[in-house]
Structure formats: C-alpha cells, structure tokens
N, C-alpha and C positions, 0 to 999 in steps of 0.2 A: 593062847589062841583067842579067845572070848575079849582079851586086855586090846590086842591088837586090832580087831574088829571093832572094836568099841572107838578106839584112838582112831578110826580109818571114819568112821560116822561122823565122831565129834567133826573132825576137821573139817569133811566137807561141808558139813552143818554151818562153820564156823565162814567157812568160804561163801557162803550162800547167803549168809546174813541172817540166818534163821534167829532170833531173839531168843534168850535162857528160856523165858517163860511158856514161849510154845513146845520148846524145846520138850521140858519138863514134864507139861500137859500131856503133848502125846504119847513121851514112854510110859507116863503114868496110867493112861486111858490103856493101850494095847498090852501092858503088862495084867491090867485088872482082868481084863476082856478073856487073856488067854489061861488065867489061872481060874478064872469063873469057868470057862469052857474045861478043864483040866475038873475042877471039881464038880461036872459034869450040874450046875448052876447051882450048888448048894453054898448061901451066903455065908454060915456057919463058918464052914471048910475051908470057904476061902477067905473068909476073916483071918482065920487060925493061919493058916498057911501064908498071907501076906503078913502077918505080926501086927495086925489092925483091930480095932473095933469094931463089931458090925454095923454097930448107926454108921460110923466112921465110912464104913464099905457103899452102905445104904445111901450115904452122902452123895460121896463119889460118880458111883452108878446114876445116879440123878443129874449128878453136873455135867459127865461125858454121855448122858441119854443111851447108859448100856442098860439091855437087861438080859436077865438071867434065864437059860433055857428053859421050855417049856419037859 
C-alpha cells in the first residue's frame, strides 16, 4: 500500500516538474519534523531513530530552520 502511494506521489511530482533536489529536501525536512515531533523534540531519540548522527541531525534542523519542541 505505502509502495503504491509512493509510486502515485512520485509521478505526479514527476508530471509537475518538480526537480530531484527539491524533491528530496522536502521529504527530508517533514520526515525529520515528524520523527522530532514523535520523539517528543529529543535530538538524541531522534538521531537514534533516523540512523544519523546528532551534529548530523543538528545540521539538518538548521538547514530546514526546524526546531525542536519546547
């Protein structure tokens, strides 16, 4: 189901003209956003849990201007 949904996105991504790069950015950005929110804003957790480094995380959240709940 998730495959199918995925494959219905890409295309019409694909039909829109959307470029890879933004593409990429923003599942990157709202994947971090909702795993940060999910580890209720602990960088740690959500290092752990994305398979990342925290600077790595720390980065990130600086580039997509997210931060971490109070």
């Amino acid at each position: 189901m998730i495959s199918e949904r995925l494959d219905a996105l890409v295309g019409e991504m694909v039909d829109k003209g959307i470029q890879f790069e933004d593409a990429v950015h923003e599942f990157e950005k709202r994947f971090i956003a909702r795993v940060l929110g999910h580890c209720d804003g602990s960088l740690t957790k959500t290092a752990d849990t994305l398979g990342i480094h925290r600077n790595t995380l720390t980065r990130k959240m600086g580039e997509y201007k997210l931060r971490k709940r109070a």
